[in-house]
Structures are given as C-alpha cells and as structure tokens.
C-alpha positions in Angstrom: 70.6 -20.4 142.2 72.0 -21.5 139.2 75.5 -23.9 139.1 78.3 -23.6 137.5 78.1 -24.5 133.3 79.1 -28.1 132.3 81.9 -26.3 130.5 83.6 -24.4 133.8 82.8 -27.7 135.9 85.4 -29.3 133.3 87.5 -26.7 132.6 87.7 -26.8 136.7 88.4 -30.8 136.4 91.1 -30.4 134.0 92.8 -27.1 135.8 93.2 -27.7 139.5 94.1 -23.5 139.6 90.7 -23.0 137.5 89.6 -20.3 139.9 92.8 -19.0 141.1 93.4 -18.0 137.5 89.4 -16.6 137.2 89.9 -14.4 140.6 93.5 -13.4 139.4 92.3 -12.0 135.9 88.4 -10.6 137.0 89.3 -9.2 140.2 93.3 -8.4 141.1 92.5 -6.6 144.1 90.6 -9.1 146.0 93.0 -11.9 144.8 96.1 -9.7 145.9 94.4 -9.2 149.3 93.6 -12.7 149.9 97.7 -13.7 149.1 98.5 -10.9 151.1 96.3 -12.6 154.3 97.9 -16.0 153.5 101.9 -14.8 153.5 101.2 -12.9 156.6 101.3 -16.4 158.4 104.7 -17.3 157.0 106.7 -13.9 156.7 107.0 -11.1 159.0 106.6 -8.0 156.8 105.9 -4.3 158.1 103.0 -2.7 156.5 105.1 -0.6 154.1 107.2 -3.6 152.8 103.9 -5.8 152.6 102.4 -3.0 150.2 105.4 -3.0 148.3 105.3 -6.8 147.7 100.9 -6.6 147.3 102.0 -4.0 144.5 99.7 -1.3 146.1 102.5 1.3 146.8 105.3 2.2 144.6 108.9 1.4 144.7 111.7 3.4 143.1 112.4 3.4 139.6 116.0 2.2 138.6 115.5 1.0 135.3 116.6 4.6 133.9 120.3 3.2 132.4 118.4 0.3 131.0 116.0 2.4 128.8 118.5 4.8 127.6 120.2 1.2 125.6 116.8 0.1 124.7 116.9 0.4 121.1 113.7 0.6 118.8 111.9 -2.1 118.4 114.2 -4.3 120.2 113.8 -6.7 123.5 117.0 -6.7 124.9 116.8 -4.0 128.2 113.5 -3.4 127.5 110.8 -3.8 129.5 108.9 -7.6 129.3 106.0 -7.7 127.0 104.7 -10.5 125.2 106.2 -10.0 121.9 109.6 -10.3 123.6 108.4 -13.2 125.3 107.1 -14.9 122.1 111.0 -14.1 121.1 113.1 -15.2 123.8 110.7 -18.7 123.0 113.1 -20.0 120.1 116.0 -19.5 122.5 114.1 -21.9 125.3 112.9 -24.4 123.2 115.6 -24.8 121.4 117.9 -25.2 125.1 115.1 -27.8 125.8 116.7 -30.3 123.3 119.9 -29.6 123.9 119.9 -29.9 128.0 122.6 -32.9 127.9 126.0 -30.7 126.2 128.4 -30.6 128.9 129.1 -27.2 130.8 125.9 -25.5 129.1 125.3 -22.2 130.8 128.4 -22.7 132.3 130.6 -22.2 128.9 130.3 -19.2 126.8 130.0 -19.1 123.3 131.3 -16.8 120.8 130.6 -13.0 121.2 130.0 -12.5 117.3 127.4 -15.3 117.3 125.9 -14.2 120.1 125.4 -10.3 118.8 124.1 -11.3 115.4 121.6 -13.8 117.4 121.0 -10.2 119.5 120.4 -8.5 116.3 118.2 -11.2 114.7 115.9 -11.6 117.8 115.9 -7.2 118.2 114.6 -7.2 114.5 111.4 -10.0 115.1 112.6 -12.0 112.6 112.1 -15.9 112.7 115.1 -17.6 113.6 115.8 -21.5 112.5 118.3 -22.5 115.2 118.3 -25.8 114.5 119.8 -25.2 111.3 123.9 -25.5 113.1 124.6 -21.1 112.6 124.3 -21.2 116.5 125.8 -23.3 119.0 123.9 -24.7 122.2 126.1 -22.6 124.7 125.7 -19.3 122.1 121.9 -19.7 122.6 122.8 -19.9 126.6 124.8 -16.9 126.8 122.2 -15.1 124.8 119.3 -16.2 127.1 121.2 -15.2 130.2 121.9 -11.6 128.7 118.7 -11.0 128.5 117.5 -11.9 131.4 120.3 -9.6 132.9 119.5 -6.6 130.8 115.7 -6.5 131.9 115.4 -3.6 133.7 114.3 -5.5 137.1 115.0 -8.7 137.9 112.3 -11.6 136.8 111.1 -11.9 140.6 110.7 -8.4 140.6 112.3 -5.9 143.2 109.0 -5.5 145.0 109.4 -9.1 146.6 113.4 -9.1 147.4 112.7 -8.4 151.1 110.5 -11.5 150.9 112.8 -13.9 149.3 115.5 -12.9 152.0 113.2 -14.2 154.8 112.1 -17.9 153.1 115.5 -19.5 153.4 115.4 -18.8 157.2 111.9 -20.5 157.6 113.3 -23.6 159.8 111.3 -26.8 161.7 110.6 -26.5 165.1 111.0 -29.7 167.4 109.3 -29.3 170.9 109.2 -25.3 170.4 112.8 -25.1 169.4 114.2 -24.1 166.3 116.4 -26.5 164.4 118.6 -26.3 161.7 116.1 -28.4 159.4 114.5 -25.9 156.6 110.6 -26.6 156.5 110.1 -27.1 152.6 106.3 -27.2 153.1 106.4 -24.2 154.3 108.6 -22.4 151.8 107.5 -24.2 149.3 104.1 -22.5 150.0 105.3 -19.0 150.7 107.0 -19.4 146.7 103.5 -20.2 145.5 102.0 -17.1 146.6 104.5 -14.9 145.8 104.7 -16.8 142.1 101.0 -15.7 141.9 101.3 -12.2 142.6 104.2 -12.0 139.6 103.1 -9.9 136.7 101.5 -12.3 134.3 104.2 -12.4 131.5 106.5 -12.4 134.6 105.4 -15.6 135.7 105.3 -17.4 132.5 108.7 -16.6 131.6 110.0 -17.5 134.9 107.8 -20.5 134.2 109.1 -21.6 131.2 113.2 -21.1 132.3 113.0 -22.8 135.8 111.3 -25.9 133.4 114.4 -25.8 130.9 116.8 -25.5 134.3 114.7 -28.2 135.8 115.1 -30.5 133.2 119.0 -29.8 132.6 119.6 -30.6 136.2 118.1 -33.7 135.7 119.8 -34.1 132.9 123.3 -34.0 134.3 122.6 -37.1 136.2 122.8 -39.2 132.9 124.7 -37.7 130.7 127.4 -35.7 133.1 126.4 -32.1 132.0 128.0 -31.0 135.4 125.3 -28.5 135.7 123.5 -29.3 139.3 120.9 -27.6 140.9 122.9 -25.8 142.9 125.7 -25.1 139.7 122.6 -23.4 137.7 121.1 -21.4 141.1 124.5 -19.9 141.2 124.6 -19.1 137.4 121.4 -17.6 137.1 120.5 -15.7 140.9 122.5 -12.4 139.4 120.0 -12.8 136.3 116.7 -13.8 138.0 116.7 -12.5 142.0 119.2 -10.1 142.7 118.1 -6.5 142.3 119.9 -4.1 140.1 120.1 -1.1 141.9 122.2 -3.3 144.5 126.2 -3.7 144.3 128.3 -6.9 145.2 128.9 -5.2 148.5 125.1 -4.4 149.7 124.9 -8.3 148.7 127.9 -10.1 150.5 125.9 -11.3 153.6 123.1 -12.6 151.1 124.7 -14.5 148.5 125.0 -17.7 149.4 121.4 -17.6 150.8 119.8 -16.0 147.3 121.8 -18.8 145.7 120.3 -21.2 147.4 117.4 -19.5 147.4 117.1 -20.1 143.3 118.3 -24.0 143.7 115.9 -24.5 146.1 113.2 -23.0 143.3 114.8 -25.2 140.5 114.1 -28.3 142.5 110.8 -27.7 143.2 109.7 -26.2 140.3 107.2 -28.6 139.2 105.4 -27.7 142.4 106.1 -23.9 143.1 103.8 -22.7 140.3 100.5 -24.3 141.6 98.4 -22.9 143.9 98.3 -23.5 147.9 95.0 -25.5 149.1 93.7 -22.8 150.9 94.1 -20.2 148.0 92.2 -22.5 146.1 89.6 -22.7 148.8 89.2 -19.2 149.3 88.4 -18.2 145.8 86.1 -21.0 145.0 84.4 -19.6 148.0 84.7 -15.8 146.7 82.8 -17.1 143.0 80.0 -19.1 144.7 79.1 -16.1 147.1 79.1 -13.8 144.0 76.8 -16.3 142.0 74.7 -16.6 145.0 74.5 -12.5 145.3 74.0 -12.6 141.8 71.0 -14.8 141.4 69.6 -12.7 144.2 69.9 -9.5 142.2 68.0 -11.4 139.5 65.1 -12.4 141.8 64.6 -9.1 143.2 64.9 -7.4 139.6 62.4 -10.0 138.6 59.7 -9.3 141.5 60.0 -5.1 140.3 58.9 -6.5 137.1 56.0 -8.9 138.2 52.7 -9.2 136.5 49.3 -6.8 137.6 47.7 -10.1 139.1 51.0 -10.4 141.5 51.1 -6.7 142.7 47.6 -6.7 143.5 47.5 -10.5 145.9 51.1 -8.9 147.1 49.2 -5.8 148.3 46.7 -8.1 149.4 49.1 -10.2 151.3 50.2 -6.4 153.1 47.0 -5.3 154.1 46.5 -3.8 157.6 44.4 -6.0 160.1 41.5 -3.7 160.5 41.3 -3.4 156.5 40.8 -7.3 156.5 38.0 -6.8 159.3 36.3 -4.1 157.2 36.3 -6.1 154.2 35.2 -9.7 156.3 32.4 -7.4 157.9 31.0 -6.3 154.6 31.3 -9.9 153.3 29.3 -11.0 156.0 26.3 -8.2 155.5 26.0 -9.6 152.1 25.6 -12.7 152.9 22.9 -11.9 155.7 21.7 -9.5 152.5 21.0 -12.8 150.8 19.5 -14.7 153.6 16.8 -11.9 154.1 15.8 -11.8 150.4 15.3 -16.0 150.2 13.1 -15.9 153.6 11.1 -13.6 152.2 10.8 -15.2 149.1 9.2 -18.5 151.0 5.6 -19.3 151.1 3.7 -18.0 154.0 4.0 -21.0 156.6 4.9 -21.6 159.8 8.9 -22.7 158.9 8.5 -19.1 157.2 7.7 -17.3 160.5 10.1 -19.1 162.8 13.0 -18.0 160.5 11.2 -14.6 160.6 11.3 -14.4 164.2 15.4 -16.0 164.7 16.7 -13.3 162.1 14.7 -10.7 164.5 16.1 -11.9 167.4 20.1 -12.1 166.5 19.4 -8.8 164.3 21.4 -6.9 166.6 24.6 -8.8 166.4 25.9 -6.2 163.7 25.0 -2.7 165.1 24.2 0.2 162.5 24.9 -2.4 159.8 22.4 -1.2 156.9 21.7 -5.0 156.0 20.5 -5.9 159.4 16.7 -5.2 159.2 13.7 -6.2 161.4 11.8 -8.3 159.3 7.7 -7.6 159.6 5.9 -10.6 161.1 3.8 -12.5 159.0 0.7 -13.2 160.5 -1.3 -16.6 160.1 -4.8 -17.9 160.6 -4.6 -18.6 164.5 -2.6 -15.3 165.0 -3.7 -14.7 169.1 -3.3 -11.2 170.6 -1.4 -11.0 174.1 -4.2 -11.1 176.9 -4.4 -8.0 179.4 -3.4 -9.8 182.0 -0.2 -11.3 180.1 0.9 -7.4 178.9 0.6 -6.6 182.9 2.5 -9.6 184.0 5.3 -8.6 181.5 5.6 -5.2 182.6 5.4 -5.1 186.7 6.1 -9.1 186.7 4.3 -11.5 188.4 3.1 -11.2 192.1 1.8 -15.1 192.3 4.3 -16.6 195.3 6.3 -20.0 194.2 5.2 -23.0 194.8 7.0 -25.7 197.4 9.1 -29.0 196.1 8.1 -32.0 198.2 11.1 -31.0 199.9 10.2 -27.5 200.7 12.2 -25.6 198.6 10.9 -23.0 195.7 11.2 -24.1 192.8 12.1 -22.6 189.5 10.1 -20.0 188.6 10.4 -21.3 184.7 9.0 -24.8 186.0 6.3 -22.9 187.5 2.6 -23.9 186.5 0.7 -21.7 184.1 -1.7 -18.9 185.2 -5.1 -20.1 185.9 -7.6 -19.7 183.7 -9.5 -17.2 186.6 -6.7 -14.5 186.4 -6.8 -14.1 182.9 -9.5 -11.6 180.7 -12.5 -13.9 179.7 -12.2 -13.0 176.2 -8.9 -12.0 174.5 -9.3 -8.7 172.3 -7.0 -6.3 170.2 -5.2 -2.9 172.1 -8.2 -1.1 170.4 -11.2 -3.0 172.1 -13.3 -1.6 175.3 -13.5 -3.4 178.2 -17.5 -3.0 179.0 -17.6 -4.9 182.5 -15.5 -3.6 184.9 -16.3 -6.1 187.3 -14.4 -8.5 185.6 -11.3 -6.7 186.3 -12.2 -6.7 189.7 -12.7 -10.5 189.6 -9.5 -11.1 187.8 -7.3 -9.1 190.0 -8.7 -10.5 193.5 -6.3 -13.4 193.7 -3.8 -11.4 192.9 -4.8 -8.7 195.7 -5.1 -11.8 198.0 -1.7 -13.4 197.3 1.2 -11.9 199.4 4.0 -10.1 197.4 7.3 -11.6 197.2 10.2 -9.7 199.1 11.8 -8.6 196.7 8.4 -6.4 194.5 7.0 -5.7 197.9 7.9 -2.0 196.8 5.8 -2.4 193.6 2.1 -2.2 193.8 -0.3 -4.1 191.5 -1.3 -2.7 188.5 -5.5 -3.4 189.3 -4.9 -1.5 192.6 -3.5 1.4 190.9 -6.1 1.2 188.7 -8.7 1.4 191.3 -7.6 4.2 193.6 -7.4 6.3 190.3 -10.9 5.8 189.3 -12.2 5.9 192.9 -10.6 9.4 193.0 -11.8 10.9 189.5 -14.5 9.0 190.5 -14.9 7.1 187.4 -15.2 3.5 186.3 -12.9 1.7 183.9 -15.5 1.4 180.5 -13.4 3.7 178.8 -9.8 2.8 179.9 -8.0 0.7 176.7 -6.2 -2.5 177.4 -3.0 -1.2 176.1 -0.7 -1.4 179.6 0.6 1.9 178.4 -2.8 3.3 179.4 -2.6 2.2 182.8 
C-alpha cells in the first residue's frame, strides 16, 4: 500500500487538524457522524434535537423580516457568504490595532458615520479606515450591527439547545457533583460544536473571538475596561442568542449565555482546534480508505494480467484428478522413451535382463497404451524348459522336503535341485517326439515312489495320468508332444 506523499506528511506536520479539515471538506457526512458520536458523551440530547444540531433535519425558518431589509447587493441582514466576509475584514483588522481605546464596544459612535460606513461596505467598495473619516468605536458599532442583523445568530440556532447544557457540565469529587465547572470538558464539547459550524460560520466567529481575545487582554495594560466578561455581555445578543426568541423566553438563561460567550473569549486560542480523539478517528477513517483503495487497484490489476499469468493461475486451480491424468500421461512417456533406448541396445545379455524387468513390472499401468511386452531376444545358449520342469510348474512338485539336522523341513526355496535321473535325457523344443517311452517311465518312477505331501495328496501325477490313458486307448506315448498342454 502506498503512504501518504512527502507533501501531505508535511502539510500534516505543520497543521495538527490536517485531517480533520480533509474529512470535513471530502466527506461531511461521516465527519458529522463521528462529532455526533463524540458529543453524545458530554451532552444529553434527544434524537430529534441531536439531528437538529448534526444539521440532518431542518429547523424553522425565521429569517423572513431579515430578508425583506436585505437590500441588493448589500451584506447587512443578509445571509453570510464570503464576499461579506471578505467585507466585514476591514472592520476587524482595523479593531485589531485599535484594541487599547477605552470603553470600545462599549461606547457608540456617531450614527451618521456609522450609516455612510453601512453604505460604503453594502456598495463593495474599498474602504481606507485608517485614513481618521471613522472612529475606532464607529467601526465597533458597525461590526456589532452586523453581526445582529444576520438573519441567525453566528453559533447558529441549530446548536442553542447545546450551548444551554455546557455551562452546567460540573466536576465530580467521589461521585458528587460540585460547584467547580470542568473546563476540559467544555472546552471540548465547544470544539466539536465549532467544527460542525458552516465553514464561513466558523472563520468569522474565528476571526471576532481573536479581536475580543486580544482586547481583553488588552485592558489589563492599558485600562480599556473591556473584560472578558464586559465583552461576553456585549456581544451574546449578537453571536448566541437566537432571534426568533424575546427577552422573556431568555430571562432564566442570560446570565448563563453570558457567561457562556466569556467563557469562549478566554479560551479562544484553544476552542477552534480539534479534540484528540477527533483527530484520531479521522486519521484512522483516511488510512482504511487508502488501504481499501490500494486493494481496488490490486484486484483491478490481476483482471488485467498477462496470457502467461491466466494460464499458471488456471494451472494453480486445477482439480486433483486433472493433475493425476496429466502426471499419469507424463509418466507413459517417459516409460515410451525407456522402451525405445532398450531396444536400441546391442543384443547382449544387459540387453535381455532389462528386456525381461520392463516385462515383469509391465503391468503396473493397466490398459496404458505405452506399456508393451517386449519380445525376448534370444542368444546363443538360449535352453528350452525340460518336460519335466513344464510338469513341475504346472501340478508342482511331489518330491517330500528334506530334514534340518534338527528335524525340521526346511525351506522349500533352499531345497536341492532335481536330480539329474528325474529330468528328460535330452532337452528338445514343444514340437519334438519323444520316441522312447520307456524313458518316461524311468523318469517318473521316483516320483511314483515318493509319498505325496498332505496337502497335493488330492492331485495325481501327471506320468500316472499319462499311463492309465494310454493303457486304456491302448496306445503308447511316441506320438504324445511334450507341450504339458497335451497331457
């Protein structure tokens, strides 16, 4: 899987809330549910209100008296857009150098300043403030009128139920509630809610809680008189209270919304960063995407793979019996091979012996076309099987065993040869007459003589056979052929 570029690792370094921005901008929904998850922990919010606050259900509409005084063109009680933020920027930076005059958004200026300043900032022209037309507390009114006249307040109306539960978020000392507020805690719950602002929402709000920030620091030195808690009650009509609501739905709030917006002024070099486990979670969302990702691209890659890997792929997938077909056939080529160089060797006796083991295992393979009976090669001192032999082989041999020292048989394989006297004087082909019968009668009398073992005491000799059938036809054995199938 490829990492992240060199670019995003240091665009990452230099902004802690790298990813939290890159989740908020590519995917809203996903970041919105994963703030929703997080505030659950902190505020107890029905499943309507929650949707309200996520932005996925709608709220009622009660900007209808601000857009009818919304003239053309102009950003006073209109909605916020950029181009009225890129406006109401002269006002704020201009404030910024001017944070020290005593009583400033506290002291109003003069109402004909301030509605040419209206005009000039309506029409989009350029304003040099710095130039003395406009005093520091005309610019102040000014800034606060507008943030009055936008037709909902800059924390929006979807999170007021929120706001009213942070100030009650209190520390706990052995399971009891105290009267100690846990700033961790709302400090956190203002982060998330921050993030789900609309974006030119949140840079606004952004850029005045800096420029209140820095005049109630201000006041320490130079004795503006304008406190934390002096500029949360100026500007919580302007920036939290909803408009739809009168001083009366509001009396049992106040004082907590006011010090609702000091409480943000303090902290406000900490309220617009991101909570640790925010951050953790979408880092975690982009490295399972680019994980998922680089899978898609492997699979996409292996529908597109070369002739050569389909085919060792399909190989790879063969069936077990296929692979025994195909190891069978290899191996009755080989034996293919092995029968074509034997029986390209000189006639010898190396020759005949590998003759005679390919006969004997050519069975291992049955019906296999490759497996062939080779012909034996016959030599010089070729011998013929004797009669006798050929009639030992068939009915077996009727001579008893012999005794050990130690009186038991021995093994028949370890037995001595047949004497000389029970075989055929001369050894002939299948086709050659015996013309002396007598000999058969001489080489079958030891046999005749020598009791049967037990177990072919049901099988009579072959020469006795042989005799009671020509004593019957009355006939003598010159014309019967050696071949045992004869017999």
């Amino acid at each position: 899987m490829d990492g992240p570029s060199v670019q995003t690792i240091s665009q990452a370094i230099s902004n802690p809330d790298y990813w939290v921005d890159k989740l908020r901008f590519e995917d809203p929904e996903t970041f919105k549910e994963l703030c929703g998850g997080l505030l659950t922990r902190f505020l107890d919010l029905p499943g309507p209100e929650l949707s309200r606050v996520l932005g996925t259900s709608p709220v009622k509409d009660n900007r209808r008296r601000f857009l009818a005084r919304k003239k053309a063109g102009g950003v006073f009680g209109a909605p916020l857009t950029e181009e009225g933020l890129a406006q109401i920027h002269q006002l704020i930076d201009f404030l910024g150098n001017h944070t020290h005059v005593e009583g400033i958004f506290r002291i109003p200026g003069n109402s004909h300043r301030q509605q040419r300043l209206k005009d000039n900032l309506n029409s989009g022209v350029d304003i040099d403030l710095e130039l003395g037309e406009f005093t520091p507390h005309d610019v102040a009114s000014v800034l606060k009128i507008f943030l009055g006249e936008l037709p909902e307040p800059l924390l929006t109306t979807r999170h007021y139920p929120a706001y009213l539960q942070v100030p009650d978020m209190m520390l706990f000392e052995k399971s009891v509630k105290t009267d100690k507020p846990n700033k961790e805690r709302q400090i956190e719950t203002y982060q998330l809610l921050f993030w789900l602002l609309p974006n030119v929402n949140r840079k606004l709000l952004q850029a005045v809680l800096s420029l209140l920030y820095k005049t109630a620091q201000a006041q320490k030195d130079h004795k503006n008189r304008m406190s934390a808690h002096n500029l949360g009650v100026m500007f919580a009509p302007h920036v939290l209270w909803p408009r739809s609501l009168t001083i009366a739905d509001l009396k049992d709030n106040v004082n907590k919304l006011n010090g609702a917006v000091a409480f943000i002024i303090k902290h406000s070099q900490r309220v617009f960063l991101a909570p640790v486990q925010l951050r953790a979670q979408c880092r975690l969302y982009f490295a399972a995407k680019e994980k998922s990702e680089a899978q898609q691209k492997t699979a996409s890659s292996d529908d597109t793979a070369s002739p050569s890997d389909e085919v060792a792929q399909t190989r790879a997938k063969k069936r077990p019996h296929e692979d025994a077909a195909e190891s069978k056939t290899q191996t009755d080529l080989a034996l293919a091979q092995l029968y074509a160089h034997v029986q390209a060797m000189p006639d010898s006796h190396k020759k005949r012996k590998y003759v005679k083991q390919f006969n004997e295992h050519s069975n291992c393979t049955p019906g296999s076309p490759n497996h062939k009976v080779l012909p034996r090669t016959r030599g010089k001192h070729v011998r013929s099987k004797s009669w006798g032999a050929a009639i030992t082989k068939l009915f077996g041999s009727n001579k008893p065993q012999t005794q050990t020292r130690s009186g038991a048989h021995s093994d028949p394989r370890k037995s001595s040869q047949t004497p000389t006297s029970d075989r055929v004087g001369a050894r002939i082909s299948s086709h050659t007459e015996i013309n002396t019968p007598g000999a058969i009668c001489r080489s079958t009398k030891k046999t005749q003589d020598t009791p049967t073992p037990a177990k072919k005491t049901m099988i009579p000799t072959a020469f006795s056979q042989a005799q009671q059938l020509a004593e019957k036809e009355n006939v003598t054995l010159h014309n019967v052929e050696t071949s045992p199938i004869a017999l």
